[in-house]
N, CA, C and O of each residue as an XYZ file, in Angstrom:
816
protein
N      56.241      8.185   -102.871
C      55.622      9.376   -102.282
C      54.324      8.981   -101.575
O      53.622      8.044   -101.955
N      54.048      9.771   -100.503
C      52.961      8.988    -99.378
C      51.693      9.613   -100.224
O      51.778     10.406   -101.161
N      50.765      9.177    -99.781
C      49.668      9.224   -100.899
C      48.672     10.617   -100.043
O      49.061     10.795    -98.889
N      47.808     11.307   -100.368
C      47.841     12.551    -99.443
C      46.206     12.219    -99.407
O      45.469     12.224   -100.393
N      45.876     11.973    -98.239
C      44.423     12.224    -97.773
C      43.034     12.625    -97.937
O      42.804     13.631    -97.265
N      42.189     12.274    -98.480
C      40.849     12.946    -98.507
C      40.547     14.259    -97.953
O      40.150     15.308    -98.461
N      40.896     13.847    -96.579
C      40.702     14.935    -95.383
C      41.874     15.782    -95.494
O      41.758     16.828    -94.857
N      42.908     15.646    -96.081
C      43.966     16.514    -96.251
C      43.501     17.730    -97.731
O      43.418     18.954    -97.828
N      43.336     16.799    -98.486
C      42.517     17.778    -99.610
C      40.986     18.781    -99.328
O      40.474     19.782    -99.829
N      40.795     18.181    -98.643
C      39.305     18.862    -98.115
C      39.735     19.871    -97.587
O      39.358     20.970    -97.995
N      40.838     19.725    -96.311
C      41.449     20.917    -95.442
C      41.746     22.000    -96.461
O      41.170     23.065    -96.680
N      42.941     21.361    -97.098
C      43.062     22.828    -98.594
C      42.394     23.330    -98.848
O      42.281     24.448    -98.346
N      41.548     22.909    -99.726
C      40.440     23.701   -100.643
C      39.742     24.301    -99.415
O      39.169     25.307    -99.832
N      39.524     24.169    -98.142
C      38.573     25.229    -97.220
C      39.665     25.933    -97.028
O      39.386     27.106    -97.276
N      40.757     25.826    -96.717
C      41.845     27.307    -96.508
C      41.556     28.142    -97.694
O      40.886     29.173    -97.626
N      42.141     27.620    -98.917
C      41.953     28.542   -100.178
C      40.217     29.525   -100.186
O      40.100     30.632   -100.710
N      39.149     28.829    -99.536
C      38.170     29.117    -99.638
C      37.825     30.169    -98.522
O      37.082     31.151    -98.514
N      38.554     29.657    -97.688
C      38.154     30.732    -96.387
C      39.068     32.251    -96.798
O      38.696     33.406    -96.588
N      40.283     31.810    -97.404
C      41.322     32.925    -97.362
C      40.688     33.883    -98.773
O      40.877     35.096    -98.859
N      39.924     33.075    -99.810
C      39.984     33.919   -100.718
C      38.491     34.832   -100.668
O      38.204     35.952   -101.090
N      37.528     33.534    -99.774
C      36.551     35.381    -99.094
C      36.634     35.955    -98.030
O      35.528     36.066    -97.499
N      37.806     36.563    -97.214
C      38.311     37.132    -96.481
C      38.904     38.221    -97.413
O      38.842     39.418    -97.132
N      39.544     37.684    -98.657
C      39.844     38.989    -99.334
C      38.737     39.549   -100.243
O      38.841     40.716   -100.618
N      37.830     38.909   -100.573
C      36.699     39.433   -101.330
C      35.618     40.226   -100.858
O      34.904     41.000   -101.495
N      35.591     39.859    -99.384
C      34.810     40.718    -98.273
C      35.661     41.804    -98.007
O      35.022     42.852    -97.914
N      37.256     41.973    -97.801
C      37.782     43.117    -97.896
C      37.882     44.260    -98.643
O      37.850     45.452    -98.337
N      38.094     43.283   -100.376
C      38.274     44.300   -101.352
C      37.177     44.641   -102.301
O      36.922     45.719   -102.839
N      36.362     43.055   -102.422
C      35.634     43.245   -103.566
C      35.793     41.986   -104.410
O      36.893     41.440   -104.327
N      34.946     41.471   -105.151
C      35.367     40.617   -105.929
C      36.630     40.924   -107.111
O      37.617     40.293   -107.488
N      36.054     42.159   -107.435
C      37.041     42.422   -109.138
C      38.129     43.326   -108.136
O      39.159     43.426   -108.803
N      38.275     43.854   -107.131
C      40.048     44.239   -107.092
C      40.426     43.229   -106.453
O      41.540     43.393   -105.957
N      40.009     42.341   -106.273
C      41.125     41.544   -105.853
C      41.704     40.248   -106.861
O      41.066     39.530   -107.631
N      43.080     40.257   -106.551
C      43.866     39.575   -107.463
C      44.430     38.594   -106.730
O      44.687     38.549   -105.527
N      44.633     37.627   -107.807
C      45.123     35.979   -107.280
C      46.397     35.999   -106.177
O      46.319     35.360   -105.128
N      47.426     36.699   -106.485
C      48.084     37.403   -105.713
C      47.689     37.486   -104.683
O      48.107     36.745   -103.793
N      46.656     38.514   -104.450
C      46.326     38.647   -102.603
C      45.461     36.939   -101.773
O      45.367     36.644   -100.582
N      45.067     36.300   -102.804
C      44.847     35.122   -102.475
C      45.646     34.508   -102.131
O      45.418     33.867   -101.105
N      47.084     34.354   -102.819
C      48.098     33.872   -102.598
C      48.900     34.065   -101.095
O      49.432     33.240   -100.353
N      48.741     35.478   -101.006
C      49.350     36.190    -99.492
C      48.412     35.301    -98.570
O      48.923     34.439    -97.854
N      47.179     35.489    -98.584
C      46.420     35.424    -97.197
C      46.120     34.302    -96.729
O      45.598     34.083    -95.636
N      46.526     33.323    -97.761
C      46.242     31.903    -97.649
C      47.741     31.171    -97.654
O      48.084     29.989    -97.696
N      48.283     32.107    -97.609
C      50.007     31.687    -97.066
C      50.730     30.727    -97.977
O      51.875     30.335    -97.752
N      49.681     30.209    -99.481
C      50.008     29.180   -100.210
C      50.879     29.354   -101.965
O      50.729     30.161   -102.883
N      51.299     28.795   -101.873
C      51.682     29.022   -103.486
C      51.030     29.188   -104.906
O      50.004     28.600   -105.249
N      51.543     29.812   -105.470
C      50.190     30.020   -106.672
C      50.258     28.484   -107.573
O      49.560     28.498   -108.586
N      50.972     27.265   -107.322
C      50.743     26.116   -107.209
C      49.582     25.462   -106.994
O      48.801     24.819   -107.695
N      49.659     25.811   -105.738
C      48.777     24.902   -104.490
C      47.891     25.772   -105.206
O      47.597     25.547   -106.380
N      47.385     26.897   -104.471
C      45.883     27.055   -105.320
C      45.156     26.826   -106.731
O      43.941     26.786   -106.926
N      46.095     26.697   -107.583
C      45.615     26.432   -109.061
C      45.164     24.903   -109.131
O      44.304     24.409   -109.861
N      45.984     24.276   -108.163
C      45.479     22.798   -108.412
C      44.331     22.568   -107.793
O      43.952     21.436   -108.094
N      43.446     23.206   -106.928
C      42.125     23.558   -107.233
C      40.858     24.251   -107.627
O      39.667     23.940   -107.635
N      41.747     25.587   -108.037
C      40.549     26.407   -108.820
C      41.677     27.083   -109.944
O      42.857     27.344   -109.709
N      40.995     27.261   -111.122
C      41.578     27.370   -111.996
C      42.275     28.408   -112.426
O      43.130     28.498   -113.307
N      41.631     29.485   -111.420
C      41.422     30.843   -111.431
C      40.162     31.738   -110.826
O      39.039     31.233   -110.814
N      40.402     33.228   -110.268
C      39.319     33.759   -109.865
C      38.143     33.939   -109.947
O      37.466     34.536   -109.109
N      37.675     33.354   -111.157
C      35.981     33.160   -111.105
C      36.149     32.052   -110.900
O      35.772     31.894   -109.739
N      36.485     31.130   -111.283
C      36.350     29.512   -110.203
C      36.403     30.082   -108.518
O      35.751     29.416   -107.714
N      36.879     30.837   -108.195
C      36.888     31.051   -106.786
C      35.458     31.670   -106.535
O      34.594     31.242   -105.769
N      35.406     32.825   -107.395
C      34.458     33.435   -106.979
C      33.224     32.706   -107.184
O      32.275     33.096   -106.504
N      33.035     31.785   -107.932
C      31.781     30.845   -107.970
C      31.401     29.742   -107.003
O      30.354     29.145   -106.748
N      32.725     29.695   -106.534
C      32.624     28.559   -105.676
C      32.458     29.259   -104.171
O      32.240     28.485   -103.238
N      32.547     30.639   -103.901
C      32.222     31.350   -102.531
C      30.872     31.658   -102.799
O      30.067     31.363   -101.915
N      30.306     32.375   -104.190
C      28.876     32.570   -104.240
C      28.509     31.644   -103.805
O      28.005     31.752   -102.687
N      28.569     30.092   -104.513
C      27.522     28.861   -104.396
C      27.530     28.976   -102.647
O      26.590     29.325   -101.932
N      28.679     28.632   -102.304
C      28.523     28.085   -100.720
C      28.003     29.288    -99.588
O      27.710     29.073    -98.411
N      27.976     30.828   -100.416
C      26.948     31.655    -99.396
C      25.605     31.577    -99.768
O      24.850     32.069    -98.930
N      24.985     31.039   -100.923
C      23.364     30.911   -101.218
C      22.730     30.025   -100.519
O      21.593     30.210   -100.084
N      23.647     28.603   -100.281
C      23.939     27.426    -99.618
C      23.975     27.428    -98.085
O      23.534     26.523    -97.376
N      24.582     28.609    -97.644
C      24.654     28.833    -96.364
C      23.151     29.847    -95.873
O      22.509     29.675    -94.836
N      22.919     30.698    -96.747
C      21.583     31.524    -96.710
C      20.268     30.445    -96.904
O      19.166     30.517    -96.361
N      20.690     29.585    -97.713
C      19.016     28.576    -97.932
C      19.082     27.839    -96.409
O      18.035     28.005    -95.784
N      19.741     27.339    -95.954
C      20.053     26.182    -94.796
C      19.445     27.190    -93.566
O      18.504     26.647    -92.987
N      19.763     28.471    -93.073
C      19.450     29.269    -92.734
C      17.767     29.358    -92.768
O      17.107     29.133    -91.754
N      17.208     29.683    -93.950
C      16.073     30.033    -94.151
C      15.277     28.599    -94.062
O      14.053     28.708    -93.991
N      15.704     27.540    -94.056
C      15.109     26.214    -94.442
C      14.951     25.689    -92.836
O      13.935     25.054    -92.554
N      15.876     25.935    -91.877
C      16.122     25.708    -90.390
C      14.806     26.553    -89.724
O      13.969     26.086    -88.951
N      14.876     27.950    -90.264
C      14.166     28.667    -89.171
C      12.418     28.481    -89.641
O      11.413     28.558    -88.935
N      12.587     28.179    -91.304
C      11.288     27.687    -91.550
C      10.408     26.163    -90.730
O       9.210     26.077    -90.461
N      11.377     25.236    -90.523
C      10.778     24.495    -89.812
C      10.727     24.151    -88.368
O      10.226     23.282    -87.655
N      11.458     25.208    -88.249
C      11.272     25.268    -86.440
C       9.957     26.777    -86.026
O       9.594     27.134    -84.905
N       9.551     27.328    -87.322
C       8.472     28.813    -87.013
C       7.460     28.362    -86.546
O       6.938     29.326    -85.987
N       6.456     26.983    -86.330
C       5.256     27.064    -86.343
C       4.677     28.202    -84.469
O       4.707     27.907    -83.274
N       4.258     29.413    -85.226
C       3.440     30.064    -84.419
C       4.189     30.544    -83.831
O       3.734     31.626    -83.461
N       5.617     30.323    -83.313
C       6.387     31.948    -83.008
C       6.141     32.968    -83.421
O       5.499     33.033    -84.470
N       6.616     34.308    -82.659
C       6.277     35.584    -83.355
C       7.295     35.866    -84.986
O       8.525     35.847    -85.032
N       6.816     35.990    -85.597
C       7.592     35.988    -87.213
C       8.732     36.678    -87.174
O       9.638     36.402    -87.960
N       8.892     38.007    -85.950
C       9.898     38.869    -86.201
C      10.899     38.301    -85.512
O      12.044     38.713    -85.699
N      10.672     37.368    -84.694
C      11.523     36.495    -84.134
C      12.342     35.381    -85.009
O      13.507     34.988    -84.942
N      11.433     35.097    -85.712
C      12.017     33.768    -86.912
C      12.944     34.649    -88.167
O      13.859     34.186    -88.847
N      12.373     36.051    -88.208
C      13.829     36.364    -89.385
C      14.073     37.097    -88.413
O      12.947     37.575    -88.548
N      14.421     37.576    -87.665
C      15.502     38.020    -87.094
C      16.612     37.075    -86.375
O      17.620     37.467    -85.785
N      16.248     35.940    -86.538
C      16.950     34.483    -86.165
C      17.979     34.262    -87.282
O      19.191     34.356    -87.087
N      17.292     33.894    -88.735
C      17.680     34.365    -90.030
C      18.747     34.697    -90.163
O      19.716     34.084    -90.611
N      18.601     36.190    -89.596
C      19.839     37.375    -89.940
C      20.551     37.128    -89.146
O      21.696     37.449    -89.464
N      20.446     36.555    -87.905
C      21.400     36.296    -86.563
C      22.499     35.584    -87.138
O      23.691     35.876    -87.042
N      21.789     34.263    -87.971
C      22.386     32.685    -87.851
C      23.447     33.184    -88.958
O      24.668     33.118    -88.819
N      22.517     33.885    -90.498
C      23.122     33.727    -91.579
C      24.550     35.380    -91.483
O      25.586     35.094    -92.083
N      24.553     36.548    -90.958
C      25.649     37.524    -90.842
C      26.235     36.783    -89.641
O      27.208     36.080    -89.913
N      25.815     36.801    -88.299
C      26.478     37.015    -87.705
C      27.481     35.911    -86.945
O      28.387     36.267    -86.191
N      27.232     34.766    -87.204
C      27.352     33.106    -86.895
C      28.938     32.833    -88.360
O      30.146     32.597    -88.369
N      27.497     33.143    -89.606
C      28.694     33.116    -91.057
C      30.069     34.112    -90.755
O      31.210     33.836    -91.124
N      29.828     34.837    -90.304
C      30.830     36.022    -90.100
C      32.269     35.420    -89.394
O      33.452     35.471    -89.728
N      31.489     34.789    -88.176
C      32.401     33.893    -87.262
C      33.157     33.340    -88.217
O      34.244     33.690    -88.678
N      32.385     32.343    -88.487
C      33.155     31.340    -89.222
C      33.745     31.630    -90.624
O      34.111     30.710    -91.355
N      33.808     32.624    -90.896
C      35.141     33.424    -92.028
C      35.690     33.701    -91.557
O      36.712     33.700    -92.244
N      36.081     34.331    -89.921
C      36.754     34.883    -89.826
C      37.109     36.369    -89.758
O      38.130     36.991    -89.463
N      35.574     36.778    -90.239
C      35.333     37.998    -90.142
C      35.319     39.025    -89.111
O      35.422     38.406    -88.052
N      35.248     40.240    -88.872
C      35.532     40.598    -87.190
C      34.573     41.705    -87.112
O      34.855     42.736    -86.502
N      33.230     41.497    -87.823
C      32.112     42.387    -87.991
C      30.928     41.395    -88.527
O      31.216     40.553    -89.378
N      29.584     41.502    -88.021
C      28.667     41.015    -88.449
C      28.390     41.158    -89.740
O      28.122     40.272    -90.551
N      28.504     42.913    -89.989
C      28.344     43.829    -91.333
C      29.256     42.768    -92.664
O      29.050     43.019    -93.852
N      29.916     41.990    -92.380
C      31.279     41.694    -93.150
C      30.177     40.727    -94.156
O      29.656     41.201    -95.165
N      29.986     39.593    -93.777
C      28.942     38.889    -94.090
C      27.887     39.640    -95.498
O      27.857     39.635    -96.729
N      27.271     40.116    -94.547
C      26.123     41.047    -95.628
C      26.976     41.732    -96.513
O      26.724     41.295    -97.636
N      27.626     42.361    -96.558
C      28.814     43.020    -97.701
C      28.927     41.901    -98.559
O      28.673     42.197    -99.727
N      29.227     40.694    -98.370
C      29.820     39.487    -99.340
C      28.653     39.378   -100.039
O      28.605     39.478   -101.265
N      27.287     39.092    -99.023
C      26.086     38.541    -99.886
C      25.724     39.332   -100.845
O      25.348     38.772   -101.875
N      25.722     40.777   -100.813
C      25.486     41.816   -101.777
C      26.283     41.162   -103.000
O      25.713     40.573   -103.918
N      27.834     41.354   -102.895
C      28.346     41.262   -103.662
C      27.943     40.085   -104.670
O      27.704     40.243   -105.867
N      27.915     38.950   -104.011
C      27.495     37.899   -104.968
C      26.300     37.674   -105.169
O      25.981     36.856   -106.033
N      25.245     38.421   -104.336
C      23.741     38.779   -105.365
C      24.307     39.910   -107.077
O      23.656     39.970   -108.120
N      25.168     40.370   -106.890
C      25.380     41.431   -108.002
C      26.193     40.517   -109.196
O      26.252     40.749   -110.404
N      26.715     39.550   -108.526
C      27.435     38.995   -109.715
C      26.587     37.889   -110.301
O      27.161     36.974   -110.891
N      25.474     37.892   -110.207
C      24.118     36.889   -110.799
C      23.653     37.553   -112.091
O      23.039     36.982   -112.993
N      24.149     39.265   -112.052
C      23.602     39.695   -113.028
C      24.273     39.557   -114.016
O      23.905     40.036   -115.089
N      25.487     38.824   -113.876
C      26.190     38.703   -115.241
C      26.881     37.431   -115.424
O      27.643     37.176   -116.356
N      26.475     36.441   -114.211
C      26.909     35.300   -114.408
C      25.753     33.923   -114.558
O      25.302     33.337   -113.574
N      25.438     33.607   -115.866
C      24.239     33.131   -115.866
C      23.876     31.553   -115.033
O      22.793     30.977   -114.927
N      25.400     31.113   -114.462
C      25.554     29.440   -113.700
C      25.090     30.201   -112.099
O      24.345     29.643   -111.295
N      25.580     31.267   -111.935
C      25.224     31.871   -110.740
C      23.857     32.500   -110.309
O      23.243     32.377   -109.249
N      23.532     33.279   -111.550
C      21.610     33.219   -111.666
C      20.841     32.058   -111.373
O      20.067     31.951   -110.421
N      21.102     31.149   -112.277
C      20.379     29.498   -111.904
C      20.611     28.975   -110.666
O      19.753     28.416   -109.982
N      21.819     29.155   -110.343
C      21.939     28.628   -108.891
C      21.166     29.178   -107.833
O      20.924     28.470   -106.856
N      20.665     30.566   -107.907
C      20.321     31.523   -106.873
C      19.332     31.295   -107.103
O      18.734     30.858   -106.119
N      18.411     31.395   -108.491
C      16.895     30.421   -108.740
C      16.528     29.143   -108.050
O      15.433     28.942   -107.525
N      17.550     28.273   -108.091
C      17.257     26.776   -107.671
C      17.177     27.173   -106.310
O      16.056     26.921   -105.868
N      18.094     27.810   -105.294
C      17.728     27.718   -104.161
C      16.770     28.886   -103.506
O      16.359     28.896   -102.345
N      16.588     29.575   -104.223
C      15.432     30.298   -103.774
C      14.058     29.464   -103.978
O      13.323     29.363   -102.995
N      13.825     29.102   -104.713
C      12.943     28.163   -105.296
C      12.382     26.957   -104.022
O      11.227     26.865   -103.604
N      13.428     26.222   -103.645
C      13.786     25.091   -102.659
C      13.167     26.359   -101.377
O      12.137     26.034   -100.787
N      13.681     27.452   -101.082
C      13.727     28.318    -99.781
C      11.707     28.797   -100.151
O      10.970     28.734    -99.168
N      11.302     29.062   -101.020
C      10.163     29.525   -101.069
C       9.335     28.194   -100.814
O       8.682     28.233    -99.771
N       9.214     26.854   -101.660
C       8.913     26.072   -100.626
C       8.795     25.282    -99.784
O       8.207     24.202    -99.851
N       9.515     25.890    -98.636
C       9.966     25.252    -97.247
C       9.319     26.429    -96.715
O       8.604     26.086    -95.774
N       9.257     28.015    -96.983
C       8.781     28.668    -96.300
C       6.982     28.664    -96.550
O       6.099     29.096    -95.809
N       6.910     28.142    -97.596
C       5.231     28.166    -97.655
C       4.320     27.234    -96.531
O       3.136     27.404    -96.239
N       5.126     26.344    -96.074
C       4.444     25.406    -95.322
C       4.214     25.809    -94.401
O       3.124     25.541    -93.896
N       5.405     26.894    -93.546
C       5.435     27.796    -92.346
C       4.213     28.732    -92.440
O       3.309     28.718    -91.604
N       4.250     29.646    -93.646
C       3.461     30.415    -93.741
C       1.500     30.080    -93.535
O       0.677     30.713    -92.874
N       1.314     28.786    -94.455
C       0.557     28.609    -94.319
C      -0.079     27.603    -92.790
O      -1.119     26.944    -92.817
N       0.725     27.708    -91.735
C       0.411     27.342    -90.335
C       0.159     28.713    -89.959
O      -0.780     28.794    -89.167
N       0.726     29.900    -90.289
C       0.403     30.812    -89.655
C      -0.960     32.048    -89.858
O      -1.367     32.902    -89.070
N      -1.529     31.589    -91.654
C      -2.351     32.038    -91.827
C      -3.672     30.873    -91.247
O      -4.804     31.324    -91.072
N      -3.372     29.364    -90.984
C      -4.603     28.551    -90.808
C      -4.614     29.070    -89.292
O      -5.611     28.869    -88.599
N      -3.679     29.629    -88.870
C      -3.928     29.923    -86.952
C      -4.584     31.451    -86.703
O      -4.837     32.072    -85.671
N      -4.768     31.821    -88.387
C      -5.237     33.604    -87.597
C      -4.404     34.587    -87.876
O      -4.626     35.721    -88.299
N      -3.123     33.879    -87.515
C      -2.097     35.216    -87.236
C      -1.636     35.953    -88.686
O      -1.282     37.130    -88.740
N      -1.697     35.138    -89.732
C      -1.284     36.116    -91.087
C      -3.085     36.047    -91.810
O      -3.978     35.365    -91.307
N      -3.193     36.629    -92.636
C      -4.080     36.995    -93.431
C      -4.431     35.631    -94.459
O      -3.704     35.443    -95.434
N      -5.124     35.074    -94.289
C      -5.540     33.791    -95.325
C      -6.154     34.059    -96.426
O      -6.711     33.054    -96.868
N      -6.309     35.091    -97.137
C      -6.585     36.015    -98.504
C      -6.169     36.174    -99.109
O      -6.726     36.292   -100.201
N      -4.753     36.334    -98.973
C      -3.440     36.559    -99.528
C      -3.052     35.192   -100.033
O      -3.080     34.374    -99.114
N      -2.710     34.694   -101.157
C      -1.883     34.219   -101.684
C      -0.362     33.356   -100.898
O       0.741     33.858   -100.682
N      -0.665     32.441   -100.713
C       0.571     32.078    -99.774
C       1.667     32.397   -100.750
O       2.134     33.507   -100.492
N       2.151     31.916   -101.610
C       3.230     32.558   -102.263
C       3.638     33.615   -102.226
O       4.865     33.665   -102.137
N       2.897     34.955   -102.270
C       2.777     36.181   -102.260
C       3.625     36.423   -100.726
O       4.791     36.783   -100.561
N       2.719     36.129    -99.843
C       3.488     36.450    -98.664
C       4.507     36.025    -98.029
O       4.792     36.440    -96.905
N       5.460     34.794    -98.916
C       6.778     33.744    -98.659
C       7.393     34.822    -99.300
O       8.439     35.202    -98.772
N       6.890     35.615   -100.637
C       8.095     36.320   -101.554
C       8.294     37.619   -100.486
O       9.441     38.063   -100.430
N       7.261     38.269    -99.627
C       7.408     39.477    -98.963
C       8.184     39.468    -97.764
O       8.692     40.430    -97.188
N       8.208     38.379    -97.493
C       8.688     37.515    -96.113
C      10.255     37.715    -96.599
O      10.856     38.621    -96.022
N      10.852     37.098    -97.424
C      12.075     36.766    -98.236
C      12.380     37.962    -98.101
O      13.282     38.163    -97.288
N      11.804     39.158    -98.787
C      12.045     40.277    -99.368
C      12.949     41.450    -97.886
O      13.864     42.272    -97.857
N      12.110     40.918    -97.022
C      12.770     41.571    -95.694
C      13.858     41.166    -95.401
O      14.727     41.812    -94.816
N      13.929     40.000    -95.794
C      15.169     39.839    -94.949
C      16.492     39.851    -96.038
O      17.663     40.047    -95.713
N      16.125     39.661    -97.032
C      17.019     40.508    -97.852
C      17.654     42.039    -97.895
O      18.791     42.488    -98.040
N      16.329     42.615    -97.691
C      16.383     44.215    -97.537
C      17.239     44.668    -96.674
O      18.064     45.561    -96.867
N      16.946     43.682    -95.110
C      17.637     43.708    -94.016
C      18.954     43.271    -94.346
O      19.855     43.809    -93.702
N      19.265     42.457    -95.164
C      20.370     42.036    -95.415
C      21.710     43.209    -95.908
O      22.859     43.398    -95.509
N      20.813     43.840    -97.002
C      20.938     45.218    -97.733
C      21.645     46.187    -97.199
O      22.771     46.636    -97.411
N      20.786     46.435    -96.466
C      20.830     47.754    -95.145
C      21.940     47.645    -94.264
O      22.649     48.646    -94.160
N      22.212     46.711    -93.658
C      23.264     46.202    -92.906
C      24.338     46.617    -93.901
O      24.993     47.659    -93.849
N      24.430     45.614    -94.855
C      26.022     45.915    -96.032
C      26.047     47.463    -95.991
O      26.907     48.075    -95.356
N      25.259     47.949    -96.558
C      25.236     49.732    -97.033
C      25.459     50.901    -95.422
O      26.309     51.782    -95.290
N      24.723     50.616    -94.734
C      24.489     51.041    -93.788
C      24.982     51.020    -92.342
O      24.907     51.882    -91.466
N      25.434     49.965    -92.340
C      26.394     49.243    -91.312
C      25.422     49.194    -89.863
O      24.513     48.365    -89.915
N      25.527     49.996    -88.589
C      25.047     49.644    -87.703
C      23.330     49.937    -87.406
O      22.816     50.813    -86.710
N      22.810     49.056    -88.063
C      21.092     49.483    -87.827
C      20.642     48.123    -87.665
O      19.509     47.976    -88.122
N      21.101     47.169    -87.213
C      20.455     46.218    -86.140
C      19.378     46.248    -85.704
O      18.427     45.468    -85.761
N      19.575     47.390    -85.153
C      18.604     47.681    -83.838
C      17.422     48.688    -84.083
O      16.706     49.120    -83.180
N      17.316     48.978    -85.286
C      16.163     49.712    -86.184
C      15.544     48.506    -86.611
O      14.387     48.112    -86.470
N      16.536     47.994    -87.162
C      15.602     46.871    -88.124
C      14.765     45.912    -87.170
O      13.705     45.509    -87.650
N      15.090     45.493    -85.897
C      14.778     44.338    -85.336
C      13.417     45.313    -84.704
O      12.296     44.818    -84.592
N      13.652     46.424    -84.410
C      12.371     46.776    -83.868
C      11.177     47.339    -84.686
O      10.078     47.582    -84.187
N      11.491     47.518    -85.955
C      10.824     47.401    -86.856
C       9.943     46.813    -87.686
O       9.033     47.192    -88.422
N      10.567     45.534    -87.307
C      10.411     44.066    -88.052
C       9.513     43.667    -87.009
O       8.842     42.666    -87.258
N       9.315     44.325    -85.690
C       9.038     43.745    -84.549
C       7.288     44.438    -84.597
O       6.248     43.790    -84.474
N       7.409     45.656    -84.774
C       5.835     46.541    -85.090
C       5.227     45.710    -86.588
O       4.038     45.428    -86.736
N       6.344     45.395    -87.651
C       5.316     44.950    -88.809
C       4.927     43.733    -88.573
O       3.788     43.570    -89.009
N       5.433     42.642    -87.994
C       5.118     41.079    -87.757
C       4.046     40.839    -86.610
O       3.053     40.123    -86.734
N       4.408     41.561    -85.458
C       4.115     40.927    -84.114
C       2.212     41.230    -84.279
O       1.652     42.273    -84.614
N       1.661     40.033    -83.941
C       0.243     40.004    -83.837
C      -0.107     41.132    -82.719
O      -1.303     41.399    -82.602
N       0.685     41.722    -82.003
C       0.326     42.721    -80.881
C       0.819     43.923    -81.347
O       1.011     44.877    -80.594
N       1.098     43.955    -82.846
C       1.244     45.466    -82.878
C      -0.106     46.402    -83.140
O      -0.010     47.629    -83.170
């Protein structure tokens, strides 16, 4: 029997991965069943078991790689911010991490994205490998953003009184919120960006 590929196994496990949050962004984490994994990923309940064991193996392994995809995000736009306007740098953020991630699931809505992240911010509250994980990279994301921050309070433009930490966690906090709003709310884009645009911009 021919011996099967690195890159052939890699391919799998991203089908199984792509197909099984396509259904988790559809249904939800808890209605959906291995079954509809099975359909959408066109594979046998074989083939998928021989890499996740079952649905919280799935579902842990889509959380990790959207916190993963949200830190890289926040870690990119942190070191490219020095002295741009801020509402520009998370609204970059939200661009890269809904609407880019979205693409690349497969998704056929920006909104789709932010729906998932909710979801697997909610399953931290009861999964304690998934709490730690979301600690570690928030942790890593707070400081990468402090370094930004503090170019922007030594230039004037933020408040140098404040606590740099303080204002990395408020910073975060938006674009979470924004994150929020989008899932719940669906089309407010265009509130938020001009919003974000009066609280940041040194010319408001």
């Amino acid at each position: 029997m021919a011996r099967v590929s690195q890159a052939h196994l890699d391919a799998r496990r991203r089908q199984i991965l792509d197909g099984a949050r396509r259904c988790f962004t559809r249904n939800g984490f808890h209605a959906t069943s291995m079954q509809d994994v099975f359909q959408e990923t066109g594979l046998s309940s074989g083939a998928v078991y021989r890499y996740f064991r079952g649905k919280n193996d799935l579902i842990t392994a889509v959380a990790e790689e959207a916190f993963e995809r949200m830190r890289l995000a926040f870690e990119s736009a942190a070191r490219e911010a020095p002295l741009r306007p801020l509402d520009h740098v998370i609204d970059e953020v939200l661009s890269h991490v809904l609407e880019e991630q979205a693409r690349n699931s497969g998704a056929d809505r920006p909104g789709a994205f932010a729906e998932l992240i909710v979801q697997v911010w909610s399953e931290t509250l009861r999964d304690e490998r998934l709490a730690a994980t979301l600690t570690a990279g928030y942790d890593r994301m707070r400081a990468m953003w402090a370094e930004a921050v503090r170019t922007y309070q030594d230039a004037g433009h933020l408040r140098a009184d404040i606590p740099t930490d303080h204002v990395v966690r408020a910073l975060m906090a938006l674009v979470q919120g924004s994150i929020v709003q989008r899932a719940v709310f669906k089309d407010v884009e265009g509130e938020l960006r001009s919003g974000l645009r009066a609280l940041l911009s040194p010319h408001a």
